[in-house]
C-alpha positions in Angstrom: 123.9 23.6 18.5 125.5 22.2 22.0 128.1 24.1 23.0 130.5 21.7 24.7 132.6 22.9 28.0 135.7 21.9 28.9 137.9 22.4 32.1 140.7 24.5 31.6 143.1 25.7 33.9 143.1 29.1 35.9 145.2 31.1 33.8 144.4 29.8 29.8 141.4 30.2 28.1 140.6 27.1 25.6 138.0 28.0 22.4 136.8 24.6 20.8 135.5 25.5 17.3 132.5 23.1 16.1 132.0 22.4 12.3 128.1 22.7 11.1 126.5 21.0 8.6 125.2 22.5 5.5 121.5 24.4 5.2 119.4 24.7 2.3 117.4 27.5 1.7 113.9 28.3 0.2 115.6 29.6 -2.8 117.7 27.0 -2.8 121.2 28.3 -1.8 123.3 26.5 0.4 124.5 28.3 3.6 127.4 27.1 5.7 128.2 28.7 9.2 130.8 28.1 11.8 130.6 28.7 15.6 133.0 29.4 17.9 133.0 28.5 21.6 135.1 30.0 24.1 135.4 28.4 27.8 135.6 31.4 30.0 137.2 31.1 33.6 137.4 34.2 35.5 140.8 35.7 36.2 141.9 36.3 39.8 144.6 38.7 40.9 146.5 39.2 44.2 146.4 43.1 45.1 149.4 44.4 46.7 152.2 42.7 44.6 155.6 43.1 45.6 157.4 41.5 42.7 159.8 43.7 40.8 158.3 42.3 37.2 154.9 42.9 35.5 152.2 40.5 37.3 151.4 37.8 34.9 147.4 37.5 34.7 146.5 34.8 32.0 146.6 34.0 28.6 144.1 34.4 26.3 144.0 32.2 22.9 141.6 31.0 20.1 141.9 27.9 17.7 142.3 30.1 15.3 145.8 30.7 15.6 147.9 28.3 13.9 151.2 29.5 15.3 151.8 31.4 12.2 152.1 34.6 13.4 148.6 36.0 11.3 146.5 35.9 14.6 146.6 39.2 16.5 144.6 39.1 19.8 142.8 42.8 20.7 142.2 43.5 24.6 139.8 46.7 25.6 138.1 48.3 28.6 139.1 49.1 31.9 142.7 49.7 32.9 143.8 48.5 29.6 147.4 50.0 28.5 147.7 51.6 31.6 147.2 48.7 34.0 146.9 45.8 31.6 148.9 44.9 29.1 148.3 41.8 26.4 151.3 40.4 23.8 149.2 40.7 20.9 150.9 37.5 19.4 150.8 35.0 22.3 148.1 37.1 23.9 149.5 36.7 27.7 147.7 39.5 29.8 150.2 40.9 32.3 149.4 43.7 35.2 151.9 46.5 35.2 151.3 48.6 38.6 150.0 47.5 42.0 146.3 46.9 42.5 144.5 47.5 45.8 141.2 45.7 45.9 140.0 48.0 48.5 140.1 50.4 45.6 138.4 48.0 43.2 137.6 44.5 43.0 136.4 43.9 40.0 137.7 45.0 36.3 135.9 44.1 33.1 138.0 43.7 29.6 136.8 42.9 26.1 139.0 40.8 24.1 138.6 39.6 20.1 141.1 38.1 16.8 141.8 39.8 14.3 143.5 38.7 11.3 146.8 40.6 10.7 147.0 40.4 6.9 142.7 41.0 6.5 142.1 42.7 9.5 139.4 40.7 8.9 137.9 39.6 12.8 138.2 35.8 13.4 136.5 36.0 16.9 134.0 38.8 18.0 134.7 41.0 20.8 133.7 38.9 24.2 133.1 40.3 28.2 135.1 38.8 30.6 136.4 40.2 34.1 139.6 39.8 36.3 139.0 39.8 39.9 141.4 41.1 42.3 142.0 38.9 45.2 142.0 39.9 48.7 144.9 40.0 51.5 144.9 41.1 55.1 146.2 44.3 54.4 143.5 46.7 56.5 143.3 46.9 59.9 139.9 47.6 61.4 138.8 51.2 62.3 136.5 53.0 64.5 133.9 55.7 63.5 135.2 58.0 66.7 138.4 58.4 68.5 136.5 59.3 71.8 133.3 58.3 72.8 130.9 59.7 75.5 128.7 58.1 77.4 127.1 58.3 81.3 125.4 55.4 83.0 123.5 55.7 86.3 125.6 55.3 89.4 124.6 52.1 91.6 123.4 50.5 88.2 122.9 46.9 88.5 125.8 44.3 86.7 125.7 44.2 83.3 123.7 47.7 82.3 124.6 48.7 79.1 126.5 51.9 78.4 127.0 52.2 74.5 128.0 50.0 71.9 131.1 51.1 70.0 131.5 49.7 66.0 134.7 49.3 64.2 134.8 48.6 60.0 137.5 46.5 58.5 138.0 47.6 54.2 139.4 44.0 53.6 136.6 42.1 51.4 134.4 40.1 54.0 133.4 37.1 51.6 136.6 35.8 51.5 138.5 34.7 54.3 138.8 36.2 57.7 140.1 39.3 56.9 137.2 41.2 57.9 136.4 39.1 60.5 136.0 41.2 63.9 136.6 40.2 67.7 136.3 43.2 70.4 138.2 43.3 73.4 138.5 45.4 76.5 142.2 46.7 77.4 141.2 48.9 79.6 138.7 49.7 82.6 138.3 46.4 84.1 137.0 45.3 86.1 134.4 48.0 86.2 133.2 47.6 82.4 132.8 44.9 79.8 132.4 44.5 76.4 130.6 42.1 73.9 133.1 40.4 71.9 131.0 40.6 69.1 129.1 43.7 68.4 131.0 46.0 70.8 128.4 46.8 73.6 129.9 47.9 77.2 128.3 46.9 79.7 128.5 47.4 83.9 131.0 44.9 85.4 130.7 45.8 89.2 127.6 46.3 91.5 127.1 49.9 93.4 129.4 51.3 91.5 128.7 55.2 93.7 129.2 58.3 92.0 130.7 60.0 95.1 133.4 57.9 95.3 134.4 58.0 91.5 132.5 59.8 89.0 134.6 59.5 85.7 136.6 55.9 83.4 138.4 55.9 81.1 137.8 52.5 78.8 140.1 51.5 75.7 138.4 48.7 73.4 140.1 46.9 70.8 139.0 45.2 67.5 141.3 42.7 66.3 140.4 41.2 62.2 141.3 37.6 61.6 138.6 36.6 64.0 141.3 37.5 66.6 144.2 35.3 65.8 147.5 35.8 65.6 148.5 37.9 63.4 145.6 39.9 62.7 145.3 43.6 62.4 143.7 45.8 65.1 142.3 49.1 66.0 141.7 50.5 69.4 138.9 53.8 70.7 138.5 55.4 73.8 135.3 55.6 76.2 134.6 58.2 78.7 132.1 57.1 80.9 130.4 59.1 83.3 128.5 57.8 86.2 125.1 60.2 86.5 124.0 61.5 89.9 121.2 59.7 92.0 119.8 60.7 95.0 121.5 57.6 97.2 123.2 60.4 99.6 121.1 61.4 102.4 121.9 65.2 103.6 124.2 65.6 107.0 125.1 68.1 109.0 128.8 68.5 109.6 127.9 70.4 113.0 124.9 69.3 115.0 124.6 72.7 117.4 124.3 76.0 116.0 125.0 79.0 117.7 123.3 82.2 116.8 122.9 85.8 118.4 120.4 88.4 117.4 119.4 91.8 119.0 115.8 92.0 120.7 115.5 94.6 117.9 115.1 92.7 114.9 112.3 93.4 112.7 110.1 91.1 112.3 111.3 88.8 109.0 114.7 89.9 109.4 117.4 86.8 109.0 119.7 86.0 111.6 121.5 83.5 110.9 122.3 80.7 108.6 123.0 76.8 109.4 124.4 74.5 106.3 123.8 70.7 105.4 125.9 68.6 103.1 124.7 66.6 100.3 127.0 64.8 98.5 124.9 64.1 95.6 124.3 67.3 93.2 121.4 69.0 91.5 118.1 68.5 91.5 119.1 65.4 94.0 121.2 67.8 96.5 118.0 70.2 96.9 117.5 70.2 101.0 114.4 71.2 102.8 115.0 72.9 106.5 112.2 72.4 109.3 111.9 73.1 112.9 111.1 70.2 115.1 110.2 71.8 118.4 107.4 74.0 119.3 108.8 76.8 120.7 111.1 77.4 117.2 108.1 77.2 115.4 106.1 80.5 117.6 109.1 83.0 117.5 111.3 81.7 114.5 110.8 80.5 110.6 113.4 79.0 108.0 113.7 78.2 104.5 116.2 77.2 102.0 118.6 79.4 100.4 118.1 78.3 96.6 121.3 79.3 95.9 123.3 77.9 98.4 121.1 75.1 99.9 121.8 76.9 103.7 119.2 77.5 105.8 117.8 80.7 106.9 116.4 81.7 110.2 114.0 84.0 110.2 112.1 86.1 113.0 108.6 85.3 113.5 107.3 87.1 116.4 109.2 90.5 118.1 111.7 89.8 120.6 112.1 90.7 123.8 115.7 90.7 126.2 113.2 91.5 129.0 111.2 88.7 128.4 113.3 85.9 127.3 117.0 85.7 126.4 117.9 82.6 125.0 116.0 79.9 122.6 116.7 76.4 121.8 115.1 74.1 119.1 115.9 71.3 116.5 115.7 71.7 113.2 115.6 68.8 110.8 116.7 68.3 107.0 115.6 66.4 104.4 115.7 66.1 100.8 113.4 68.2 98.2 113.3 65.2 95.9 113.7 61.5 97.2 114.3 58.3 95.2 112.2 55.2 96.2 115.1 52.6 95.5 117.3 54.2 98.3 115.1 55.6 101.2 114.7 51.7 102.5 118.1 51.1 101.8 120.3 50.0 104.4 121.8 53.2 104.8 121.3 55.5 107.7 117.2 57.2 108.0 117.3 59.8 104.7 117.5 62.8 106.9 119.3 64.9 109.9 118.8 67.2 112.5 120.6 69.8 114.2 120.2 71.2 117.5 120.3 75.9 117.2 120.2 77.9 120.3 119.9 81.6 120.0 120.7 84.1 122.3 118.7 87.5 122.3 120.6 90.6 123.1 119.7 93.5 124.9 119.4 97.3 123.2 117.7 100.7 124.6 114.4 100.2 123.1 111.9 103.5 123.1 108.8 104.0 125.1 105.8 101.3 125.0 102.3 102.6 125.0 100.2 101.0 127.0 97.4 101.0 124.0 97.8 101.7 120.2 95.8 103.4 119.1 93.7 105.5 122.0 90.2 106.3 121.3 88.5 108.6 123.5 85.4 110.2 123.5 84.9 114.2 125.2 81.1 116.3 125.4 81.0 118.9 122.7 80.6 122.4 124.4 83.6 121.1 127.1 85.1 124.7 128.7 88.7 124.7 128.0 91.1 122.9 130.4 88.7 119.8 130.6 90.2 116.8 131.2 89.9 114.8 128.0 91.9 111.1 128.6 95.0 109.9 129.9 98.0 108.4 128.2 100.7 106.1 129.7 103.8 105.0 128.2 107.1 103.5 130.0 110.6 102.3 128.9 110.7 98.5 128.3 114.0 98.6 129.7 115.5 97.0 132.7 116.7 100.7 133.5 112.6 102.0 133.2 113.7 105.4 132.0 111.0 108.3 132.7 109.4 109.2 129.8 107.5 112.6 129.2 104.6 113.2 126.8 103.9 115.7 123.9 102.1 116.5 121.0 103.0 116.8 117.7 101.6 120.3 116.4 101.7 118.9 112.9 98.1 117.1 114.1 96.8 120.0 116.0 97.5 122.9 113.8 94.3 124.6 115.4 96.0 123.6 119.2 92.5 122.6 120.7 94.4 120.2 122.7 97.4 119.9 125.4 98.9 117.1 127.6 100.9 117.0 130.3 104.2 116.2 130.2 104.4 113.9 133.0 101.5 112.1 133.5 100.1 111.9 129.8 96.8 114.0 131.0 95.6 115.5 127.6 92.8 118.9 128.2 91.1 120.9 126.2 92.6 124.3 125.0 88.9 125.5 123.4 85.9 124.2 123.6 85.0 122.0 120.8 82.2 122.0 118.4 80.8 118.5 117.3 79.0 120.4 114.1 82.5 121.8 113.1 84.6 118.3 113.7 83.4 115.4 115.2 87.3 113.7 115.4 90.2 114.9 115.8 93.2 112.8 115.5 96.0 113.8 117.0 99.4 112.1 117.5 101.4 111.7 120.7 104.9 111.4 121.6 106.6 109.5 124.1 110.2 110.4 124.6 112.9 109.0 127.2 114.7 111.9 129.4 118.2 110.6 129.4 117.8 109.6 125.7 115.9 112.2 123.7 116.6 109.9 120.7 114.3 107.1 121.7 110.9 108.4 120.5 107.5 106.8 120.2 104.3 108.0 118.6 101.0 106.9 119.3 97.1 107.9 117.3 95.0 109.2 119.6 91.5 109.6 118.1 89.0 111.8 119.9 85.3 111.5 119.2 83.5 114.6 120.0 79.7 113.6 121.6 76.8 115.3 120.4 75.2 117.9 122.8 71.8 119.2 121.4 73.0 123.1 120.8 71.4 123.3 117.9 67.9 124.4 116.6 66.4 122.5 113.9 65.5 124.6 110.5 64.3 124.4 107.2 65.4 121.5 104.8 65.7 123.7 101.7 64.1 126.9 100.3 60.7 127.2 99.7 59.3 128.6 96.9 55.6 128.7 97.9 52.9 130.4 95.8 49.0 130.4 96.8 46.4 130.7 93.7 43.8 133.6 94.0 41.1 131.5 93.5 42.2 128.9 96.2 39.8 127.2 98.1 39.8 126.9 102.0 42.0 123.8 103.7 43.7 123.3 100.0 47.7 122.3 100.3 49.8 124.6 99.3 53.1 123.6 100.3 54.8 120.8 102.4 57.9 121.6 104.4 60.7 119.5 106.3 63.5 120.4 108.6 67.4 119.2 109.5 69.1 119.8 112.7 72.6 119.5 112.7 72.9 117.7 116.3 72.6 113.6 115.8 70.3 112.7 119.1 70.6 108.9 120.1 67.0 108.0 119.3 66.7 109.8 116.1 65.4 113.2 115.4 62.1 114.3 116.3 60.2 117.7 114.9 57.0 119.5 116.1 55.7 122.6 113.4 53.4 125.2 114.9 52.0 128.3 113.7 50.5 131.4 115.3 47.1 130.2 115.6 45.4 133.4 115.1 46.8 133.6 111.6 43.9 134.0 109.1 45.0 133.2 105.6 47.1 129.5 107.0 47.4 127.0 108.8 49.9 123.8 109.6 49.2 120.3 109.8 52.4 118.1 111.4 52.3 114.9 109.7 54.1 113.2 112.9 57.3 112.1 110.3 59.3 115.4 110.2 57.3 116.9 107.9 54.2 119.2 107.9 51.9 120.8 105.8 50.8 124.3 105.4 46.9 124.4 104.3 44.9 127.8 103.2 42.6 128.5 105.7 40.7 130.9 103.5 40.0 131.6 100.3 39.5 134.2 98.2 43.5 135.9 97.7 44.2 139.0 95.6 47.3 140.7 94.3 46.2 143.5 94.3 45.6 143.8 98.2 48.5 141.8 99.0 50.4 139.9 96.8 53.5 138.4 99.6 52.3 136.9 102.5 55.0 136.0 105.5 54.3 133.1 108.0 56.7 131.9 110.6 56.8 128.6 111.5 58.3 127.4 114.8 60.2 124.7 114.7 61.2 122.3 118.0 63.4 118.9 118.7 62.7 116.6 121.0 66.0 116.4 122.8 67.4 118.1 125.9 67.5 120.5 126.4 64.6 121.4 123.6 65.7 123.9 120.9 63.3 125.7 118.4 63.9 128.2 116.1 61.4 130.1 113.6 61.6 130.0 110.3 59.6 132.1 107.8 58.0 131.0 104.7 57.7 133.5 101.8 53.9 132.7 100.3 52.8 134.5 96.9 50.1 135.6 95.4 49.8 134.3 91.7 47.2 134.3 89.2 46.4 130.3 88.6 44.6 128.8 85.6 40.9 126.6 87.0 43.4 123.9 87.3 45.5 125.4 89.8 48.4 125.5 87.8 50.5 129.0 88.3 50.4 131.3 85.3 52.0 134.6 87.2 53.0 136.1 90.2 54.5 139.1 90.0 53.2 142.3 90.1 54.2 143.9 87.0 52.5 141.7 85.3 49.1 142.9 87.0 49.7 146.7 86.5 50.6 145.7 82.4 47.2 143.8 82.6 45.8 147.4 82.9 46.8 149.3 80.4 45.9 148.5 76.6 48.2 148.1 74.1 47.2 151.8 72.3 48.3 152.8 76.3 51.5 151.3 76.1 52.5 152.6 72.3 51.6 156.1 73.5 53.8 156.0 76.6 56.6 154.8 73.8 56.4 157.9 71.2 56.3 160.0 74.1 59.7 158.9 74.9 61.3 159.1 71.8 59.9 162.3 71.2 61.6 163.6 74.7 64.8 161.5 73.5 65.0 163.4 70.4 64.3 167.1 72.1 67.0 166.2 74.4 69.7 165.4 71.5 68.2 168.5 69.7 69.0 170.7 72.3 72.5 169.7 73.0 73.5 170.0 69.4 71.9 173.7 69.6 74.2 174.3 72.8 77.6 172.9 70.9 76.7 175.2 67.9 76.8 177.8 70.4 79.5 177.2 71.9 81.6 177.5 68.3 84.2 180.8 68.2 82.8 184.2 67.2 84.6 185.6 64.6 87.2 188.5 64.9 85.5 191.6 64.6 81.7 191.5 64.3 81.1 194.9 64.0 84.0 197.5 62.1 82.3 199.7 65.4 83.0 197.5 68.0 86.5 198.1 68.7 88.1 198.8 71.7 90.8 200.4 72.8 92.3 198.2 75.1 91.7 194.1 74.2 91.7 193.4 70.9 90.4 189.7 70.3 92.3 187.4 67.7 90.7 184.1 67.6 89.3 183.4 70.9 88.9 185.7 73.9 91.9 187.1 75.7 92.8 188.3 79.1 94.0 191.3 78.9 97.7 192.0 77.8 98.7 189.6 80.0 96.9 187.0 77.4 100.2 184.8 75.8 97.7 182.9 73.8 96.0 185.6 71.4 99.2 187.1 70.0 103.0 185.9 70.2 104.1 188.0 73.1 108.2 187.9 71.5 106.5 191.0 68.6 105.6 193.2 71.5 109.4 192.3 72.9 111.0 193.5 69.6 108.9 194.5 66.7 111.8 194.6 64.3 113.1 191.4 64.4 110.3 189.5 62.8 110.8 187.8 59.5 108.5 188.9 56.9 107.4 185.2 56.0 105.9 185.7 60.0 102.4 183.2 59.6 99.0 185.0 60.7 96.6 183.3 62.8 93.5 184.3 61.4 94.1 182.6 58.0 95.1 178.9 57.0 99.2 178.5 56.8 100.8 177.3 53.2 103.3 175.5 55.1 102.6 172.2 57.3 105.3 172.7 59.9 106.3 176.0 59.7 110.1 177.3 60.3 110.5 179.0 63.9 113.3 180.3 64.8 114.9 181.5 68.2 114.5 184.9 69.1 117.7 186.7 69.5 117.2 188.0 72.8 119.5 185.6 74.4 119.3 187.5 77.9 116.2 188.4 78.9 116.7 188.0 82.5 113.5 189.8 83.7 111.8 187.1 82.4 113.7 184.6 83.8 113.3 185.8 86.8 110.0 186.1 86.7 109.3 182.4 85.4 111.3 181.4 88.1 109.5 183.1 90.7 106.2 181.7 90.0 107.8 178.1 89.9 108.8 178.6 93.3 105.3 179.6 94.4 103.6 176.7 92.9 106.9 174.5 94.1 106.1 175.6 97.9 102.2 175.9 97.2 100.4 173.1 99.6 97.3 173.5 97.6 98.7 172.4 94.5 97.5 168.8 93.5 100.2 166.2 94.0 100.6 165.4 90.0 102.5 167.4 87.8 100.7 170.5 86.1 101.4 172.9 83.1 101.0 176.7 84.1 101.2 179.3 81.2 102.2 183.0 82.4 102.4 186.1 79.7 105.0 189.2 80.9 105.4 191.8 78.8 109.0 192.6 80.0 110.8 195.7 80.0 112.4 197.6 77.5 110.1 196.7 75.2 110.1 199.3 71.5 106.4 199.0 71.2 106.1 200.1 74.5 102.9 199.6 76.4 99.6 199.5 74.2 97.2 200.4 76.7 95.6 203.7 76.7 94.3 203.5 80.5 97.9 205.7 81.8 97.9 207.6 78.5 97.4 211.4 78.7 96.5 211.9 75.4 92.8 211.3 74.2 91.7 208.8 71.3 91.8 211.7 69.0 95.3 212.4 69.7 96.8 209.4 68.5 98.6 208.7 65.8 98.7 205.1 64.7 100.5 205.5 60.9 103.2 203.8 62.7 101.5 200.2 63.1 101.8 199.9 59.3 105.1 199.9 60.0 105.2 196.6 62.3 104.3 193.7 60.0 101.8 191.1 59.1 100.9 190.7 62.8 99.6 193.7 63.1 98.1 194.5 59.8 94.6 194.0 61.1 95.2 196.2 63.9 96.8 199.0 61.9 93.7 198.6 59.5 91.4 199.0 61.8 93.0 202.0 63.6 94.2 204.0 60.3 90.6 203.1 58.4 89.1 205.0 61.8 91.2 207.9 62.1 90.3 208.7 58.2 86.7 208.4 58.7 86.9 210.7 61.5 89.1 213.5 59.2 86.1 213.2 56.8 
């Protein structure tokens, strides 16, 4: 089948229906078909209508339709009944609302017949679009408002700087709409730009950053390939020109004037001089010099990093006295230098300055001649000796006198003194090189009319060796001699140490007495000697310590010797010679057998035991008699309760308050001869409240022992027993009594209470017996 096309015009659609012949079948049957062909030409739109009606789009329409009103004409897809509308009987399409292309271009609809009375489809559903037509309606836009951007200063003509882009919506197939041209409006004649893609570019030669640092630049892009009429949009550039180092540093001021006292430490600054640099950063760093020679000896400068100033700086000390004023050049340059410029036609990339100090004068303290003084003195040097001599003198132009002194802090043991006026320091002892061989000791300088201007000075003082000294032994000797030694065998080397240091070393000699028998000494020319047995044949038990002095002599002047003696035992040796024991003990055990020695050890244990034997027998003894041995031995005058008494005057055998008053003890009264029921039994206080005898006799014999210079200076107890006066029992002694034993009548003690039931007992029981 050829589908025939046929031109139609923009806004109809023609369909050219084709009759087709009859086909038979396999079977037989005849099948008949039609075909319809549409010619399709795709609708275009203007966006942006202004008209007041719908916008006609085009008219769709299918040989089909007879004009009888039974076609109906079906439109579907995008935009349809809101945007597009189609008269389902003439089926004109018509646009009812604005369309912006910018928005979308393209729309794509679906259109078939129907038949009204069937609903039967004469014509499928077929694709076609409407296309919305472009107009100038966007003007072009840039993606920033602002730019930034820096280019080097003194760039060369035509150095780019940045490219700017502007967009235009407007469709760029179709016309010049979108077309672009860029254009400078502002910022000539400094910058340029490419008409075409937007790059700036440099329009001037040495273009200098000092002079002007900062442009502004407006470019425009203008659609309709920049004809009349077109739209346009305009952005901003800010262009910065970046620092190079084309500026060479200068000094505003070529003399610099500086003062500075002669008293400036060493390092100190005094003074600061300042170079300009119009460039900045890394390009304005500056480095400071001096030219001349005699800047570089006293002085020094380097760059403040902060503030790109000089600093001058003191090399050496200065001196008013010496010199007053300095003068040098000093010469700056930059840190970091750019190749293009330092040939440039410019002035020489550096500057110089001329500085002149002046030095002023202050009151400067004493100047030693020499720091430190070392001086040497003899050891053994009598006090007042002259040791050395000190000088110091005011640096001034005044020359101040100056007087001396030492500081005590360094001579705490004051061995030393100086004179105040001429600096002559003496001995105050005589000095010991063994004890200290320097002393360090500190002098001070001051100035008379300004006691505040003080100098110290070390003075170190290096006692020289005298030979005072004897030599001696190096160590202890522990030296033994076997019994079976041989004669000439060693038995023990010795060395010495002297204390003095002689200039060509130390030299020892060792003698002995030469009529010694058992030793003698071999020097071994090196300080060292040996003793050697000169017999043999030693015993412990005739001797078991032998003592041998040894002389010992130096070799300096005067010669000193000493003797020192060497302690040489006896001890048994094995046939090797080695020591198996020296001390005599062990000889007098070798004597005695081992039966011996277990004897001698039950016979002290046997004395141990008599001794503990006997001192228990003498504490059994000692243990209290009891009351009455004997019913006959009784007497008359001391009667003994638990331990002896004294007499009547005895406080401690009886309580002395019963012989006061007899009637006024309790019944419950405790004896002393038997164990009391009661732990802490109840006393009470007698109820002679006045018994002034007593008191005065208590008192009287505190008084003696008060006044007594005998007594021992710690306090004491002292126990005294008085009867009294008055007392109802009266006195119980029978030494003033008239009356013989026979005579008396002692029914009455019955009378007088558990204290004196053993007595009454005793006495009663008696006089009975002798009735019988």
């Amino acid at each position: 089948v050829i589908q025939n096309n046929f031109p139609v015009d923009l806004d109809t659609m023609i369909t050219n229906h084709y009759l087709v012949a009859p086909e038979n079948t396999d079977d037989g049957r005849i099948l008949q078909r039609s075909k319809r062909g549409w010619m399709w030409n795709q609708f275009f739109l203007l966006e942006e209508y202004t008209g007041n009606d719908n916008q006609y789009v085009g008219k769709l329409h299918s040989n089909m339709d007879r004009g009888d009103g039974n076609v109906k004409y079906i439109l579907t897809g995008d935009g349809v009944g809101s945007l597009f509308l189609i008269d389902e009987n003439s089926g004109d399409i018509h646009a009812t609302k604005r369309l912006d292309r910018e928005e979308r271009a393209i729309y794509t609809l679906h259109a078939k017949v129907v038949d009204k009375r069937t609903n039967e489809t004469l014509e499928p559903d077929t694709e076609f679009n409407i296309k919305i037509h472009d107009i100038n309606d966007n003007e072009p836009k840039f993606f920033k408002e602002i730019y930034f951007a820096s280019v080097p200063e003194m760039s060369d003509v035509g150095t780019s700087v940045i490219q700017v882009t502007a967009t235009d919506a407007d469709d760029q197939t179709y016309g010049n709409s979108a077309k672009l041209v860029y254009s400078i409006l502002q910022g000539q004649p400094y910058f340029s730009v490419d008409s075409d893609n937007g790059t700036i570019r440099t329009a001037l030669p040495n273009m200098d950053r000092e002079t002007k640092e900062n442009y502004q630049v407006v470019i425009q892009a203008k659609d309709m390939a920049g004809q009349m009429g077109g739209l346009s949009g305009t952005t901003t550039v800010s262009i910065t020109l970046s620092d190079e180092n084309d500026s060479p540093p200068r000094f505003a001021n070529h003399t610099f004037r500086l003062t500075t006292l002669e008293s400036a430490e060493v390092g100190a600054v005094i003074g600061r001089i300042k170079a300009n640099d119009a460039d900045m950063g890394r390009n304005a760093e500056m480095h400071y010099s001096i030219v001349d020679r005699e800047g570089q000896d006293m002085f020094t400068i380097i760059t403040d990093q902060n503030t790109q100033e000089g600093l001058i700086r003191v090399k050496k000390p200065l001196d008013f006295e010496r010199k007053r004023t300095y003068s040098f050049k000093v010469e700056v340059t930059n840190t970091y230098l750019d190749p293009r410029f330092i040939y440039s036609p410019n002035p020489p990339f550096k500057d110089d300055a001329m500085v002149r100090i002046t030095v002023a004068d202050v009151d400067e303290p004493p100047v030693f001649s020499r720091n430190p003084y070392i001086i040497e003195v003899h050891e053994d040097t009598a006090a007042g000796s002259l040791v050395g001599v000190v000088s110091a003198k005011d640096p001034d132009a005044d020359n101040n006198p100056v007087k001396y002194s030492i500081d005590r802090h360094t001579d705490l043991e004051r061995l030393f003194n100086i004179d105040s006026v001429n600096g002559t320091i003496t001995t105050l002892k005589a000095l010991d090189r063994e004890m200290s061989k320097w002393h360090n000791i500190s002098v001070v300088a001051t100035e008379i009319s300004n006691p505040r201007q003080t100098t110290r000075v070390p003075v170190f003082i290096r006692v020289l060796d005298v030979n005072d000294n004897a030599p001696e032994f190096a160590m202890y000797y522990e030296t033994f001699v076997c019994e079976n030694v041989k004669s000439g065998q060693l038995i023990q080397t010795i060395s010495a140490v002297d204390t003095d240091e002689p200039l060509v070393g130390h030299k020892f000699v060792f003698s002995i007495s030469s009529s010694n028998p058992n030793f003698t000494i071999v020097d071994n020319e090196d300080n060292t000697a040996r003793i050697l047995t000169r017999r043999g044949g030693f015993s412990r038990r005739e001797m078991n310590t032998y003592l041998l002095p040894v002389v010992i002599s130096d070799n300096d002047y005067p010669i000193q010797s000493s003797t020192s003696t060497l302690t040489v035992n006896v001890c048994a040796c094995d046939s090797r010679g080695n020591m198996q024991s020296c001390n005599t003990e062990a000889l007098l055990s070798a004597g005695l057998s081992t039966g011996a020695l277990v004897a001698i050890l039950l016979c002290v244990i046997i004395l141990l035991m008599i001794v503990v034997l006997f001192a228990a027998l003498r504490r059994q003894q000692r243990k209290k008699e009891p009351l009455i041995i004997s019913k006959e031995d009784v007497r008359d005058n001391v009667v003994s309760y638990n331990d002896e008494g004294g007499g009547e005057e005895d406080t401690q055998a009886f309580d002395i308050g019963t012989l006061r008053n007899p009637e006024v003890m309790e019944a419950n009264k405790l004896r002393r001869d038997i164990i009391p029921e009661m732990l802490f039994p109840f006393r009470r206080t007698s109820p002679i409240k006045d018994n002034a005898d007593v008191r005065d006799f208590i008192h009287g014999r505190l008084h003696e022992n008060d006044t007594d210079p005998t007594a021992p200076p710690y306090d004491s107890l002292a126990t005294y027993a008085y009867e009294g006066s008055g007392s109802l029992a009266e006195s119980l002694s029978s030494l003033e009594s008239g009356a013989t034993e026979g005579d008396q009548e002692y029914d009455y003690l019955s009378n007088w209470g558990p204290p004196f039931k053993k007595l009454a007992d005793m006495y009663i029981e008696k006089d009975i017996e002798r009735e019988t």
